[in-house]
C-alpha positions, 0 to 999 in steps of 0.5 A, spaced: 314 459 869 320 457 864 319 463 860 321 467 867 327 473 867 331 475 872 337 480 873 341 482 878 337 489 879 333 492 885 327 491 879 327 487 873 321 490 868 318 488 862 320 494 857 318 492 851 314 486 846 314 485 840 312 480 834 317 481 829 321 476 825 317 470 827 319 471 834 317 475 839 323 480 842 322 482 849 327 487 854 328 487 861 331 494 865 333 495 871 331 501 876 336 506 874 343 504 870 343 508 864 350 505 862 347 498 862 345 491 867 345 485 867 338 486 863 338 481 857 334 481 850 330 475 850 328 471 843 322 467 844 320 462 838 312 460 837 314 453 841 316 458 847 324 455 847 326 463 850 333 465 847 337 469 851 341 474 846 349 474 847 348 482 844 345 483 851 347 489 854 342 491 858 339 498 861 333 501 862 330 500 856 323 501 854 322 504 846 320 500 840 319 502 834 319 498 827 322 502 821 319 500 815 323 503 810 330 499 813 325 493 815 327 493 822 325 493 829 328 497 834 327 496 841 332 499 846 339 500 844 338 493 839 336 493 831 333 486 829 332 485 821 327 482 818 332 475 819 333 476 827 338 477 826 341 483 831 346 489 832 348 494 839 349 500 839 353 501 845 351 505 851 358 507 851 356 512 845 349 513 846 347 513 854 341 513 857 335 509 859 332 509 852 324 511 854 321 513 846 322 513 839 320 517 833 320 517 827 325 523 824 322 530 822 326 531 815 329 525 813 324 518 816 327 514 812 335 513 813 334 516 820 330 515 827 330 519 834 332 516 840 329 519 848 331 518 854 328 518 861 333 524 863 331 528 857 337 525 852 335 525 845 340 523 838 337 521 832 340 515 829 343 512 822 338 507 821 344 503 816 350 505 821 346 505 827 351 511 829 348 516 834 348 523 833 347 527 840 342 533 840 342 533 847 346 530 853 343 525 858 343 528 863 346 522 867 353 524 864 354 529 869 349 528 875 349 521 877 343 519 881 344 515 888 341 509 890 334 507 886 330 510 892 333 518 891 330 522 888 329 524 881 334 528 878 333 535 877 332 537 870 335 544 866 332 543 860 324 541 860 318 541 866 317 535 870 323 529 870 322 521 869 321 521 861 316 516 859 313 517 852 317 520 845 313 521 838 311 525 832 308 528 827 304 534 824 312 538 824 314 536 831 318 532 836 313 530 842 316 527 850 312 526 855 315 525 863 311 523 869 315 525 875 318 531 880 325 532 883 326 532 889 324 529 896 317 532 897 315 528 890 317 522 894 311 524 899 306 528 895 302 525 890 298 532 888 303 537 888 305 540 881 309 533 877 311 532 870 310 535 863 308 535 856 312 538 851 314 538 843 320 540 839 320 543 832 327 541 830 330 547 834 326 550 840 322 546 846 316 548 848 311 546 854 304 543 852 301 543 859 305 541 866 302 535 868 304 528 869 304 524 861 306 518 860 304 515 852 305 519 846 302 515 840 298 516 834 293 511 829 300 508 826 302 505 832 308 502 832 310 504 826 308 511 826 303 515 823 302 513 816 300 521 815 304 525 820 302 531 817 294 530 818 295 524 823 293 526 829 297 525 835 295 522 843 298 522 849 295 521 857 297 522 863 294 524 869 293 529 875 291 527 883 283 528 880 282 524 874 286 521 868 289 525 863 287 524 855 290 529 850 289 529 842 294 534 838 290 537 832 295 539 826 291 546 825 289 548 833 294 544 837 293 540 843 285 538 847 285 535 853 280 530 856 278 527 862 278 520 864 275 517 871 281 512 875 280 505 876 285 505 882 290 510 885 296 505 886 299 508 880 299 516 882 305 519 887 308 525 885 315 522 883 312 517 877 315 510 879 308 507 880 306 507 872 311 504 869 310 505 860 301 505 860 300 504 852 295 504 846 297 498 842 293 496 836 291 489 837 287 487 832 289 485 825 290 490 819 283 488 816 280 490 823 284 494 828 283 494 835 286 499 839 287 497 848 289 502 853 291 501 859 291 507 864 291 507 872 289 499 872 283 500 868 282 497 860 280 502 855 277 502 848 280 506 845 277 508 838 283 509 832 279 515 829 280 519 835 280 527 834 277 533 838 272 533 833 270 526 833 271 523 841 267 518 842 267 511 842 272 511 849 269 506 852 272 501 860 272 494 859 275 492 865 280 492 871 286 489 872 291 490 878 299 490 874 304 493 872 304 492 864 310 495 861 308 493 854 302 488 851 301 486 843 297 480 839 303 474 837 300 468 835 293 468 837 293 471 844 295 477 847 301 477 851 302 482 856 310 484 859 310 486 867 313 488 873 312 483 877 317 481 882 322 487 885 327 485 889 327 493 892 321 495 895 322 502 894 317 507 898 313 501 899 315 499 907 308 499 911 308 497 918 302 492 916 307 487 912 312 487 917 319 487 917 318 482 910 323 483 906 323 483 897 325 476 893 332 474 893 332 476 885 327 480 881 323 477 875 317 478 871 314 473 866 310 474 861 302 474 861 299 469 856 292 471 855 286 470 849 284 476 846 278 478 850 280 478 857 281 485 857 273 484 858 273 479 864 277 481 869 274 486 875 268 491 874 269 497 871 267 502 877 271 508 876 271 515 879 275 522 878 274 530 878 274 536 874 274 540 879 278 539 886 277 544 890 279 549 885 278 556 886 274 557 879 271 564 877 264 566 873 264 563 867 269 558 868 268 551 864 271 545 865 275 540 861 270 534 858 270 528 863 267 521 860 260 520 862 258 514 857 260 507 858 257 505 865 250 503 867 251 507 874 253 515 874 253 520 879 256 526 881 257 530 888 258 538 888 260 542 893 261 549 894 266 551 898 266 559 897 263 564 900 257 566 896 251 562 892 254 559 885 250 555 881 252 549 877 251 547 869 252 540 867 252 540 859 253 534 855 257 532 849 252 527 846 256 523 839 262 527 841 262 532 835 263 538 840 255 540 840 253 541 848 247 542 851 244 543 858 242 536 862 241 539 869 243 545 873 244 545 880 244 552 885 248 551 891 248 556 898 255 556 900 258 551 903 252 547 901 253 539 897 249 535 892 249 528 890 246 526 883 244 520 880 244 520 873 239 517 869 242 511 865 238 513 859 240 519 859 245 519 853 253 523 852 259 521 851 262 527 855 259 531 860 263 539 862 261 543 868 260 551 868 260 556 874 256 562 873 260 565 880 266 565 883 267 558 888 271 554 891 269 548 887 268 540 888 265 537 882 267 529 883 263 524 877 263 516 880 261 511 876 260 503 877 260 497 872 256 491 872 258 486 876 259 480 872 262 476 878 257 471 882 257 470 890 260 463 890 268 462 890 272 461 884 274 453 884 281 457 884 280 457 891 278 450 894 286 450 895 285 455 901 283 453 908 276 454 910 277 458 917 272 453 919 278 448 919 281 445 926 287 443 922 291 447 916 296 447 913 300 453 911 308 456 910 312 463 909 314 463 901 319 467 899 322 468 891 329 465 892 335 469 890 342 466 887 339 464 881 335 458 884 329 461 881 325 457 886 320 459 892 321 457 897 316 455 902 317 454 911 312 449 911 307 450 917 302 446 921 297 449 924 292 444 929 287 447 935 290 454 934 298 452 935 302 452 929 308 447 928 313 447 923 314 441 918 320 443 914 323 446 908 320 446 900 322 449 894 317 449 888 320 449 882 319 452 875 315 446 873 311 446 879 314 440 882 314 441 890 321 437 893 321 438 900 330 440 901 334 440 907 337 447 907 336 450 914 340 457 913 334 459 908 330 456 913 332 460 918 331 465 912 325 465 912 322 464 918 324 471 921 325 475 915 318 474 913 314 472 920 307 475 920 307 481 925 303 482 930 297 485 932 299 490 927 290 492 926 285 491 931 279 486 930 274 490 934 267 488 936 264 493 931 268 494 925 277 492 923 281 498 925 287 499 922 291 505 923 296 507 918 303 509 918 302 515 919 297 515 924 290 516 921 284 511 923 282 507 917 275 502 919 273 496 915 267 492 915 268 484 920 267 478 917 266 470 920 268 472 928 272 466 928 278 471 924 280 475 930 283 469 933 287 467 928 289 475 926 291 476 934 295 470 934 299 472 927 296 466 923 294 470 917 299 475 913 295 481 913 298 485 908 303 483 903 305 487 896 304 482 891 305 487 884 310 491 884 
């Protein structure tokens, strides 16, 4: 707990971690200051003793690049050598929230490039750290309000919300994730976000949709073969992940991947934060980790069109990762935990409930196989999502290997009979061949069930007329997990229990950095308050007399009531928009707690 940071922003992210110079480099960013925050540059040495830099001057930053040739590391508007020792550049000369950087198209080894999330772009002497502007931020002229407005417009590049910068093969690739204006603050399947490149003098667009990671098998560093090296880039749509792989002679191919979890969709991109490939294994044995819409991926480092196989689910998680890498022994992984806006996340379920008093986040230590313990890899997404398709159409590649469960559901939503022709990749070398075929009448459904020994890493659909079309895949992984609880929870009152003890906590706020905690009693179903604690850093529970706090917590954070419905057949839980949502009932004796505001309904513990 003592490796936590704060800000003073609506959020405080986890941009970047990097191992370099026998310490591990972290920065933090707030929401949207590209001029600057009270964000630091932290030094954490192998003991864990975290060392705030007094180069700090915040941002919001998220690149990091190592640059070979200089031996230095950069990570957001700092350069770090091989001695730790650490240089700024200001943002007075180069502004902007630094999202990306590439290594340069003509002259790699005295020049990097730097992008920005509003499309500024410099290349940078690497020796003088003096900023050359290519393009101008867009936040030198069009300052953008309160953290919760909109995306400011962009007149350059499709799609806004900049995420992803690197290149290779001739060219300068930067992805974004997001959409202007307030529809996108409401939609999550309107048309959002870009993919683009940069030959040195024009832009051109690769695909509107939302993109997020642009890398290759270099990495960190770049691509040791930028000529030849292929370059990968994901990103997503309202039917399923994204996954794009940019070949030096045919250009870009595009793959699709299914969704562990919708949290990280919307329109204006907020919710992904910078989803990354990163090697995590050793140079004798590279191993590549993606995390993409809450799911941990296998990624192979051989990826090409041409040879695709080996994209394999390890697990679930529910994070926000901004960054991860390997540092003595064990992976580390850089979060958006705690942000003291909640931005477009006000349900009534939670009540009036208010964010902590100051945003933080902490790293995440872990071994080296978590990735493969965590939830089950259960996963769906559509090539075809009530698509207008016509007579011969096919559809881009879904991953179809790596689960035990699969099936898929077609509709035929046209006017007319369509028939259905599901061909299989099978080693990834782009040879399809026919699995099955399915005849629909109009408006007819089919679910199937695949065989689990039916093999392929791909699977595409053909339409041999023209349709409305829904072709959804739905895998499910094996669970791992047993029916007794984890001893994780034997701290938790049982429902059985006449007498508990329970509290409202909230993360205080004025650099307390403690939760505070409005204990409560509960006895024969009625509460009775007990006072106020604080838990520090160390875990230590220390009972304060502090009644403004006190006081704080207990209307800020009461539990609403009967906000969903515990009713003889089912939960029923209507939303804020009205729509009715039915869950299954658990142990009856939960309805009189929940009517009695006993039990926190819903409550955003990610941010």
């Amino acid at each position: 707990p003592h490796l936590a940071y704060y800000n003073n922003e609506g959020e405080c992210g986890t941009g970047a971690v990097v191992p370099w110079a026998d310490r591990l480099w972290v920065i933090t960013y707030g929401p949207h200051l590209p001029f600057g925050s009270s964000d630091k540059l932290y030094e954490v040495t192998p003991d864990l003793e975290q060392i705030v830099r007094p180069e700090s001057v915040g941002g919001t930053p998220a690149n990091r690049m190592i640059h070979k040739e200089s031996n230095q590391l950069f990570i957001g508007p700092y350069a770090i050598d091989k001695e730790g020792g650490v240089r700024t550049i200001p943002y007075a000369v180069m502004p902007g929230r630094h999202t990306g950087n590439a290594r340069h198209l003509t002259d790699p080894a005295n020049k990097i490039y730097y992008g920005t999330m509003e499309e500024g772009f410099y290349e940078v002497d690497v020796n003088s750290l003096e900023p050359k502007m290519l393009y101008e931020d867009r936040n030198v002229t069009n300052k953008k309000g309160k953290d919760e407005s909109a995306n400011i417009q962009s007149s350059m590049l499709q799609g806004v919300h900049g995420k992803g910068l690197y290149s290779g093969q001739g060219v300068l690739v930067y992805s974004n994730n997001g959409e202007a204006g307030n529809l996108a603050l409401e939609k999550f399947d309107i048309e959002s976000g870009s993919l683009s490149e940069w030959d040195g003098k024009e832009w051109k667009l690769v695909r509107r949709n939302q993109f997020v990671e642009v890398t290759g098998p270099g990495g960190i560093q770049g691509n040791p073969n930028p000529e030849t090296d292929p370059i990968w880039a994901t990103g997503w749509d309202h039917k399923s992940v994204l996954l794009a792989v940019r070949n030096p002679e045919t250009g870009w191919d595009f793959f699709r991947l299914p969704k562990a979890s919708h949290s990280y969709d919307g329109a204006h991109g907020w919710n992904t934060e910078w989803p990354r490939i990163r090697d995590i294994g050793t140079g004798d044995n590279p191993d590549y980790l993606m995390t993409m819409h809450g799911m941990f991926w296998q990624f192979p480092k051989s990826f090409t069109a041409a040879q695709s196989s080996g994209i394999r689910p390890r697990s679930a998680y529910l994070k926000v990762i901004g960054d991860f890498a390997r540092w003595n022994g064990q992976l580390v992984f850089g979060c958006d935990d705690s942000a003291n806006r909640e931005f477009l996340n006000k349900r009534k379920h939670k009540g009036g409930i208010e964010g902590p008093g100051q945003s933080n986040s902490n790293l995440w230590f872990t071994s080296l196989d978590k990735p493969d313990r965590l939830g089950t890899t259960t996963a769906a997404g559509s090539v075809w999502l009530n698509d207008r398709v016509q007579a011969g159409d096919v559809s881009e590649p879904f991953l179809f290997a790596g689960w035990p469960g699969r099936g898929a559901w077609i509709h035929n939503g046209g006017e007319t009979p369509a028939v259905f022709v599901l061909e299989v990749d099978r080693e990834g070398t782009r040879n399809w061949s026919q699995l099955k075929t399915v005849s629909l009448a109009a408006g007819e459904s089919s679910f199937i069930e695949f065989d689990p020994r039916e093999p392929g890493e791909w699977i595409r659909v053909k339409a041999n007329a023209p349709a409305l079309a829904t072709v959804s895949f739905n895998y499910s992984g094996n669970e791992k997990r047993n029916a007794s609880a984890s001893p994780l929870f034997k701290g938790i009152a049982k429902v059985t229990r006449d007498r508990t003890t329970g509290g409202l906590l909230y993360g205080l706020g004025d650099n307390r950095r403690a939760l505070g905690v409005a204990a409560v009693t509960f006895e024969d179903g009625k509460a009775s308050e007990t006072g106020y604690y604080e838990l520090d850093s160390r875990l230590n529970l220390i009972k304060k007399e502090d009644p403004q706090t006190h006081a704080f917590i207990r209307e800020k954070f009461a539990v609403p009531e009967k906000v969903i419905d515990v009713q003889e057949s089912s939960v029923l839980v209507v939303d804020d928009k009205n729509r009715r949502w039915r869950l299954p009932l658990g142990d009856g004796r939960y309805k009189q707690l929940t009517d009695d505001a006993q039990l926190r309904i819903c409550r955003e513990v990610a941010t």
